[in-house]
Backbone bond lengths (Angstrom), bond angles and torsions (degrees), N, CA, C in turn:
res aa  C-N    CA-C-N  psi(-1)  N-CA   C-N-CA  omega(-1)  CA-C   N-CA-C  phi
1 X - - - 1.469 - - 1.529 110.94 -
2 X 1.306 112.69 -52.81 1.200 113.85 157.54 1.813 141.53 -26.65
3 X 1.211 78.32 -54.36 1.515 97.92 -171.79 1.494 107.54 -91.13
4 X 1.798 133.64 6.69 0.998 144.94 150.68 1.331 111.36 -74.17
5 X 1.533 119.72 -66.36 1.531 122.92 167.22 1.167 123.74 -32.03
6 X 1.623 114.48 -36.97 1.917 117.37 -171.11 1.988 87.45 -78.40
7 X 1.184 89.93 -36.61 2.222 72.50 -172.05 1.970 111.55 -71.84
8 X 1.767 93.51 -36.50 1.904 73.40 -178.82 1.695 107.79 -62.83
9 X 1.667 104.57 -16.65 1.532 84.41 -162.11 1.543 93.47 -92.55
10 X 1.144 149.13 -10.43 1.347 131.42 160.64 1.826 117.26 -70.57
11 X 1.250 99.97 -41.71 1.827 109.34 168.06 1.649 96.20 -43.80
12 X 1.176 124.35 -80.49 1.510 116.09 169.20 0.940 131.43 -20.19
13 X 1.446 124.00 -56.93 1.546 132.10 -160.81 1.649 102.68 -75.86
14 X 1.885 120.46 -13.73 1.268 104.08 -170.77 1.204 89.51 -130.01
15 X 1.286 129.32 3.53 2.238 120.50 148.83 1.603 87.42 -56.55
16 X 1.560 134.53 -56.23 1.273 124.99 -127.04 1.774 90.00 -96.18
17 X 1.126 116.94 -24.61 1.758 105.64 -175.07 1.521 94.24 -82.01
18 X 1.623 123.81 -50.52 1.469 103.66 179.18 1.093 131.79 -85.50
19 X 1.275 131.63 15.73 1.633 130.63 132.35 1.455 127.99 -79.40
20 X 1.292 99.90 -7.93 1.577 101.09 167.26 1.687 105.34 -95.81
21 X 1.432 120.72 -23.45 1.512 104.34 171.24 1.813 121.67 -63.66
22 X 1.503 79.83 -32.84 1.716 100.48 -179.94 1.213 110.52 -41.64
23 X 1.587 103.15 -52.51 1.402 100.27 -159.48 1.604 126.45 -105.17
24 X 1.125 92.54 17.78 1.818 119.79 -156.73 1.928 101.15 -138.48
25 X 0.843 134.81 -14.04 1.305 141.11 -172.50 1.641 120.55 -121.33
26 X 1.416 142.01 116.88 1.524 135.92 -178.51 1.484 105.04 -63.74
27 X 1.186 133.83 104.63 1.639 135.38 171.94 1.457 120.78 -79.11
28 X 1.193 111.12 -18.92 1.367 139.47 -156.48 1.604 111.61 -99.66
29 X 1.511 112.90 65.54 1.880 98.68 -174.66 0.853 108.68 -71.52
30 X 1.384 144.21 17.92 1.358 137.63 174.43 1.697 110.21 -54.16
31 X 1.552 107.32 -65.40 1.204 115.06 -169.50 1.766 103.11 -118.76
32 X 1.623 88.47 169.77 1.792 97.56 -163.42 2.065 89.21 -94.85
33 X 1.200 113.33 161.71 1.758 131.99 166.57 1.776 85.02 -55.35
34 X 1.711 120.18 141.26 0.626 121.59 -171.65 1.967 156.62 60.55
35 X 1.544 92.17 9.42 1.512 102.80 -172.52 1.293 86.17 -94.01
36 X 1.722 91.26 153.64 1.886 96.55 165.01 1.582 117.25 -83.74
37 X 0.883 104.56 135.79 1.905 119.42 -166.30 1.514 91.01 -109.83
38 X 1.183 142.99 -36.87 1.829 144.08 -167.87 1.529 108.50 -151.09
39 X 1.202 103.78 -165.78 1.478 132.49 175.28 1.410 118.34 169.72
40 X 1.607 114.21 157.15 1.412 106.12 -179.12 1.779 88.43 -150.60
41 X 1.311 120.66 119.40 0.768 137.37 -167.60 1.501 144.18 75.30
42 X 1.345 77.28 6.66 2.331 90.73 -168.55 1.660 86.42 111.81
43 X 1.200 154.96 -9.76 1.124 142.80 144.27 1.297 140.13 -65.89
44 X 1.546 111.41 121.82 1.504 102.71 -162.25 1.673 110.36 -84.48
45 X 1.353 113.14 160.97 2.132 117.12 160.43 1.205 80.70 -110.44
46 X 1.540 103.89 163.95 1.230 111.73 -164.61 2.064 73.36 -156.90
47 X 1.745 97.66 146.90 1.380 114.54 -167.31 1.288 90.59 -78.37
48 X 1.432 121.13 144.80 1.294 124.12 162.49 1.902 123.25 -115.99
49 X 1.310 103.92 -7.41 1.769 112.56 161.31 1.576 86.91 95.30
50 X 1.722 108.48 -137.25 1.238 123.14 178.15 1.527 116.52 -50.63
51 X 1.622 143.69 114.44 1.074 136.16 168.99 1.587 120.68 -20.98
52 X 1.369 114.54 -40.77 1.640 116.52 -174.93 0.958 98.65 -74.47
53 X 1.519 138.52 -28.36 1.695 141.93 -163.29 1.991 89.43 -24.87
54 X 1.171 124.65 161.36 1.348 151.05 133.83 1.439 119.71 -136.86
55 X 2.003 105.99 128.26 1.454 112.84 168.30 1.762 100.59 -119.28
56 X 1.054 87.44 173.29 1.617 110.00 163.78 1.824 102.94 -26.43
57 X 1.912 88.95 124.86 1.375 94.78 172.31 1.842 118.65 -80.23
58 X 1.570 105.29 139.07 1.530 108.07 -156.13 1.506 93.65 -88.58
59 X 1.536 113.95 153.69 1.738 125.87 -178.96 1.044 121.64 -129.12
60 X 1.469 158.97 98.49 1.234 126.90 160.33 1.455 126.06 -19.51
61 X 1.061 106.88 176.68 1.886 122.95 -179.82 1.647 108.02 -69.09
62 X 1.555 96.80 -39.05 1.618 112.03 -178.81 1.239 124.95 -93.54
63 X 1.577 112.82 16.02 1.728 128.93 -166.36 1.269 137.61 68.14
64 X 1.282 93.83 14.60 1.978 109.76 -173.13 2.198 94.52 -71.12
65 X 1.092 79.78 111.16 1.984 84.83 152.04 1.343 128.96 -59.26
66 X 1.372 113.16 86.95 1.609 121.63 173.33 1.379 96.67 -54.41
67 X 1.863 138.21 -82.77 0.852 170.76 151.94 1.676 139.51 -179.12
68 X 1.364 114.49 -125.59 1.751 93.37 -176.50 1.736 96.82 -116.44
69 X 1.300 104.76 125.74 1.364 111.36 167.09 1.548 117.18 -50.72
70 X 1.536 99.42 158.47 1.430 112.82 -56.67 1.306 121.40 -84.01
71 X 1.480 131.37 77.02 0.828 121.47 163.64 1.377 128.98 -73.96
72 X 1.598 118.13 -176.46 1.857 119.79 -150.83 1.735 92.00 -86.73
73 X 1.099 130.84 0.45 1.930 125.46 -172.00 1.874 85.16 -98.53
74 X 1.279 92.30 -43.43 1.970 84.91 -165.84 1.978 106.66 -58.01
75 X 1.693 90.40 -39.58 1.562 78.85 179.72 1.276 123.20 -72.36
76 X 0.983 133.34 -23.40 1.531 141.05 163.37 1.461 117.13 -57.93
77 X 1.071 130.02 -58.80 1.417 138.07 136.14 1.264 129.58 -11.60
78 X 1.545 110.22 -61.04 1.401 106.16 176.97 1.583 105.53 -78.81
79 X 1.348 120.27 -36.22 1.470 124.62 -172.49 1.605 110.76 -44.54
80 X 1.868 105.54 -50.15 1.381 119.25 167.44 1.254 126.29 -32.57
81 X 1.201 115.31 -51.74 1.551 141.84 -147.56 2.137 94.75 -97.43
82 X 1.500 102.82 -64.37 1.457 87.02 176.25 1.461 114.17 -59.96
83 X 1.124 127.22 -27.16 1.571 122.79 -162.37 1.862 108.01 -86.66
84 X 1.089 92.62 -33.59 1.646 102.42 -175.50 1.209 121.45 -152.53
85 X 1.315 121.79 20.32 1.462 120.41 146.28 1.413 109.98 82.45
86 X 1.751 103.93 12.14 1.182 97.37 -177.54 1.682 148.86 -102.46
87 X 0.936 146.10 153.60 1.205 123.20 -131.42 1.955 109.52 -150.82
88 X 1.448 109.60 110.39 1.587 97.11 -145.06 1.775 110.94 -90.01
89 X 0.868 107.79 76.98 1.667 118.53 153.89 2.136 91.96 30.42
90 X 0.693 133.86 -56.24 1.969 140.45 178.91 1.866 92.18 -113.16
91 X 1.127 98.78 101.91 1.541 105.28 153.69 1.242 136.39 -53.32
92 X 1.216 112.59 -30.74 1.597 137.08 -134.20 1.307 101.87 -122.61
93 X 1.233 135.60 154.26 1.193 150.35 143.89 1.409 107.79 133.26
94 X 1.916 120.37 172.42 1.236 121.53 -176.78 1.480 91.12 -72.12
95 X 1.775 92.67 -170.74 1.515 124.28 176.22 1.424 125.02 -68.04
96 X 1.467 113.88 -47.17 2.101 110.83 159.26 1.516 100.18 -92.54
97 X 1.620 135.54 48.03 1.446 121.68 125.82 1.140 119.69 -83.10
98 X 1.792 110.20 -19.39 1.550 92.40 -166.04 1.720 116.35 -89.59
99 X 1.681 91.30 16.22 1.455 85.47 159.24 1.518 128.12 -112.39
100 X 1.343 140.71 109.21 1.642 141.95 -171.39 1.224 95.48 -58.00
101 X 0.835 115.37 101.38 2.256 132.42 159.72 1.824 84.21 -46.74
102 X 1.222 134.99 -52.72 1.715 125.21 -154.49 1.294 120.29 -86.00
103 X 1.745 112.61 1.81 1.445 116.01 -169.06 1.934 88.90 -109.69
104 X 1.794 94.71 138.55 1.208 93.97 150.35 1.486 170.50 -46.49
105 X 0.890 152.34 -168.80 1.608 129.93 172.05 1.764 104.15 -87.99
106 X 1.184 124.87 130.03 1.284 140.11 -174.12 1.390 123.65 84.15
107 X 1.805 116.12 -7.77 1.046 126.08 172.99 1.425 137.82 -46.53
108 X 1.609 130.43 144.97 1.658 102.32 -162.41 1.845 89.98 -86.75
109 X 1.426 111.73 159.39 1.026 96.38 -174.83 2.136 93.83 -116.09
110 X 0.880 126.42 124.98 1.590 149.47 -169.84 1.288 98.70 -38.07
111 X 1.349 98.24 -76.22 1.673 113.52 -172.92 1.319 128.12 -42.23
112 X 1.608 108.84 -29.66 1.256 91.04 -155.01 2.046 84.01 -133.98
113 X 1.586 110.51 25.19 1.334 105.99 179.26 1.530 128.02 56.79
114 X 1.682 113.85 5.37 1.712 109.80 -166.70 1.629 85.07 -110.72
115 X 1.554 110.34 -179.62 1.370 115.62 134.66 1.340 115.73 -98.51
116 X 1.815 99.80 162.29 1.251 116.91 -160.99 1.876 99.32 -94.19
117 X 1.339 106.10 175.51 1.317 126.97 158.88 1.120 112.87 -163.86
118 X 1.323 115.66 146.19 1.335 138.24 177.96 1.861 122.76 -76.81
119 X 1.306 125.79 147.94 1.293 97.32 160.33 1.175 121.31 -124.32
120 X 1.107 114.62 111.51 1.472 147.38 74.57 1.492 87.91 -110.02
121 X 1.548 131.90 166.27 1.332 162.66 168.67 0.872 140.62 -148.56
122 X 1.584 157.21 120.26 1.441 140.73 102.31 1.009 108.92 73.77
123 X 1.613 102.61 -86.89 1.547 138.03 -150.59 1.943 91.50 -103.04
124 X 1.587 105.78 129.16 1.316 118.39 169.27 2.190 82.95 -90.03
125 X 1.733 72.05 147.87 1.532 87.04 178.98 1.204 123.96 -53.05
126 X 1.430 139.78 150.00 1.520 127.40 159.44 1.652 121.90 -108.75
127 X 1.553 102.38 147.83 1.488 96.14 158.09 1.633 129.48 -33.05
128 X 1.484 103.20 122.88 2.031 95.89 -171.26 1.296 116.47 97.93
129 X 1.413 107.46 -7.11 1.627 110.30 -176.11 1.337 99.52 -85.46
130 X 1.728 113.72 138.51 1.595 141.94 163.57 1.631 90.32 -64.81
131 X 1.791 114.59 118.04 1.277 111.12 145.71 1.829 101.91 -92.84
132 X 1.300 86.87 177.48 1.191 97.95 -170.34 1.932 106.21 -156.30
133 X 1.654 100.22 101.26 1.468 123.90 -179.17 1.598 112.27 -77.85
134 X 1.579 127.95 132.17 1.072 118.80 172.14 1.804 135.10 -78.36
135 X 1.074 126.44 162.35 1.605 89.87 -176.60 1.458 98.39 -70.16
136 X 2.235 92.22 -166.22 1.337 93.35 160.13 1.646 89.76 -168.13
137 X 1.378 104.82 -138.83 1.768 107.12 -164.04 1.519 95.76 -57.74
138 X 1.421 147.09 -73.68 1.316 162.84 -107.96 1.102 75.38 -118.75
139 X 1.214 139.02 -50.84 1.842 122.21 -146.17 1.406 103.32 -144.94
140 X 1.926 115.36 82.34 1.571 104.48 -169.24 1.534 92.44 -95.51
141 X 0.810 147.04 51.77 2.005 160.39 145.77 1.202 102.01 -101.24
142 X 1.461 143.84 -3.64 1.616 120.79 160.12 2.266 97.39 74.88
143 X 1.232 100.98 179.33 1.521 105.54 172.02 1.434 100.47 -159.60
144 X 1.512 97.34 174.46 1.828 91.57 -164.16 1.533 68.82 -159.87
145 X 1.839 101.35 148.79 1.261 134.34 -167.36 1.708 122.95 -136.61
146 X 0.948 121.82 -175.14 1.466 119.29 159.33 1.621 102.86 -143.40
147 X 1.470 97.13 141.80 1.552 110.09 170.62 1.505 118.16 -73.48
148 X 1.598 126.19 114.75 1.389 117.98 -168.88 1.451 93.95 -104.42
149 X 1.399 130.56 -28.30 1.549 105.49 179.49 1.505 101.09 -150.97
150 X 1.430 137.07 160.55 1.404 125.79 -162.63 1.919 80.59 -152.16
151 X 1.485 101.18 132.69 1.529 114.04 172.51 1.668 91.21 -116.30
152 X 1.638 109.24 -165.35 1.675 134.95 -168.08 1.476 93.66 -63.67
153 X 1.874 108.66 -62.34 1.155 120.32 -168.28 1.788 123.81 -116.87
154 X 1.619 105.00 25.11 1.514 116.42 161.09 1.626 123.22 -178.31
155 X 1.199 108.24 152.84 1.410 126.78 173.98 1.308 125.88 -82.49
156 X 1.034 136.43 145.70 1.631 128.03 163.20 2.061 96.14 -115.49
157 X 1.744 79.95 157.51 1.521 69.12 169.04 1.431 78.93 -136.59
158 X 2.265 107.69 -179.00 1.163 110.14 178.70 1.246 69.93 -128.90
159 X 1.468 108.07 145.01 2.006 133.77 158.74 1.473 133.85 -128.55
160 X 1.153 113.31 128.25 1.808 101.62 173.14 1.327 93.81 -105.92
161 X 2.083 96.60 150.88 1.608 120.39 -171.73 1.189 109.99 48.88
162 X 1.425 106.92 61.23 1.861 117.81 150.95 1.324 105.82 -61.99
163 X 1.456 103.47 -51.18 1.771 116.26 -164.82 1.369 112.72 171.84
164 X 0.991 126.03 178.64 1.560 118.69 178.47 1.887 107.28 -91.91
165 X 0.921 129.83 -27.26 1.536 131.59 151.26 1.368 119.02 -65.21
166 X 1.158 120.75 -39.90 1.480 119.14 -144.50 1.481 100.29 -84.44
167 X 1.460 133.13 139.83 1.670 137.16 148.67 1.208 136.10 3.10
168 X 1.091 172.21 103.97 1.787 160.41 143.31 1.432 90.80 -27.25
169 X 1.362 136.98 -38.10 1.291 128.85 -166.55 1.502 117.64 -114.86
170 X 1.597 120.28 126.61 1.422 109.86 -155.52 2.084 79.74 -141.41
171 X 1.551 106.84 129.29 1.245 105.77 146.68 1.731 139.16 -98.92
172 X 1.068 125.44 152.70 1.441 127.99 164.86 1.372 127.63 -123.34
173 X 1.280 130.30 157.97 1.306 132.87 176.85 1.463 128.14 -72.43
174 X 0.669 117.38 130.73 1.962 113.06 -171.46 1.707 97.30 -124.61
175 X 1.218 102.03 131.06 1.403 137.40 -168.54 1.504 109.74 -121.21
176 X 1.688 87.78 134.34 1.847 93.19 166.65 1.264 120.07 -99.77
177 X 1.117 137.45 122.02 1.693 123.72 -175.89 1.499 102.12 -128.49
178 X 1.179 110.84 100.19 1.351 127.05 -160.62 1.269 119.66 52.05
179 X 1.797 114.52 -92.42 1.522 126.88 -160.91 1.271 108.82 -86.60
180 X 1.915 109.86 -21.75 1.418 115.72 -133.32 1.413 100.22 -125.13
181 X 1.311 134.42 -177.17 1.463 144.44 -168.58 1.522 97.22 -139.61
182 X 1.338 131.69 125.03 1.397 145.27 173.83 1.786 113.04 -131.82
183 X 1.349 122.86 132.90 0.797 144.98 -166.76 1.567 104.81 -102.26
184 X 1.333 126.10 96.88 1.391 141.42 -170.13 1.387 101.68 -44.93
185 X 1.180 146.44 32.17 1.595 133.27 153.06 1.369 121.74 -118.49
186 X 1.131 122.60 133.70 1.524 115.71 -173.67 1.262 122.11 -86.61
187 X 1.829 113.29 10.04 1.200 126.12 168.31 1.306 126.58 -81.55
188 X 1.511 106.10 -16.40 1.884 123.76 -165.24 1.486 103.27 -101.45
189 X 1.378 80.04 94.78 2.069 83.56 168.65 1.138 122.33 -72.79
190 X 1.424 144.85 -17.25 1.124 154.90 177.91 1.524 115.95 170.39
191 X 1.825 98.96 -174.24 1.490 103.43 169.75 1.083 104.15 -137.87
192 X 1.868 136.75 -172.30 1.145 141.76 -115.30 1.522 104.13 -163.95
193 X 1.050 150.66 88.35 1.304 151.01 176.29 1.552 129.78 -101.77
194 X 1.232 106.20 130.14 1.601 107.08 166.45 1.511 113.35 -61.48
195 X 0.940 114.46 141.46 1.675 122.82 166.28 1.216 119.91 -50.28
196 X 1.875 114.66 -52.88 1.304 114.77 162.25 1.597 126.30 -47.18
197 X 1.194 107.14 -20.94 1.751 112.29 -169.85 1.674 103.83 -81.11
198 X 1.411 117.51 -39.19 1.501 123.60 -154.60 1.819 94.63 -65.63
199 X 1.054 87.08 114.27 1.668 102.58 160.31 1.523 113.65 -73.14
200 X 1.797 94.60 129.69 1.652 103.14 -172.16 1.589 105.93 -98.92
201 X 0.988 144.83 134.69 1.161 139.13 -160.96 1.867 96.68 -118.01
């Protein structure tokens, strides 16, 4: 019995150091902390190494909180801000705050100046749309994305600090279920729209 206890508790002790190297350490010599790896629109991603990495928190000229390089909220943030000047009423917070669990589907959401959507929705996603991932075991900060291209039956998104392996470019499946448009992951609570963007039909 003994000698079962000494292995879960060493089995433990080296799940918990090598997911903390994972996520705390650059594995990846490919690229340096900070190079641009993409862009989508004249906007750069910029590599961020280990997901936990933290650099210097980013500012506009005029003190607006982008966030902390480079993580995946700053690029969304800054993407906002170069593309449309826009600027979110709550600076602050992780990646599944900027979605309100209490607001309805199409609702404007305060905090963060966009309207909301739900997933499933109404509204099929658009190019420019903030998804928005919930956390979970590995990643309780959630992640937030932008939609770079949307077909019948999928989305792409572009992201900074997936991981130090993982893509800038990630697709998903988009589904019709009756009225509504759902995005095949059960991690994506919604997305995020400018007002100017929403097509009036």
């Amino acid at each position: 019995m003994r000698r079962l206890l000494l292995i879960a508790i060493l089995i433990f002790v080296f799940l918990f150091v090598a997911i903390w190297i994972v996520k705390n350490v650059n594995l990846n010599n490919k690229f340096q902390i900070g190079q641009a790896i993409d862009s989508l629109n004249g906007v750069k991603v910029y590599y961020n190494g280990a997901v936990d990495n933290v650099e210097a928190r980013n500012t506009t000229k005029d003190g607006y909180n982008l966030g902390l390089k480079y993580q995946c909220v700053e690029f969304i943030k800054r993407y906002y801000y170069e593309r449309f000047l826009h600027k979110m009423p709550d600076s602050y917070g992780h990646a599944k705050d900027f979605f309100d669990l209490n607001l309805s589907d199409s609702s404007f959401n305060t905090k963060r100046g966009l309207i909301q959507f739900k997933n499933p929705s109404i509204s099929k996603p658009n190019v420019e749309d903030i998804i928005i991932l919930k956390g979970n075991v590995f990643n309780r900060f959630g992640h937030v994305a932008i939609v770079s291209k949307v077909t019948e039956n999928k989305i792409e998104i572009i992201q900074q600090n997936p991981g130090p392996f993982s893509n800038s470019r990630e697709d998903f499946q988009l589904l019709k279920l009756g009225n509504k448009w759902g995005i095949d992951n059960e991690s994506i609570l919604g997305w995020l729209r400018k007002d100017s963007l929403v097509k009036h039909e």
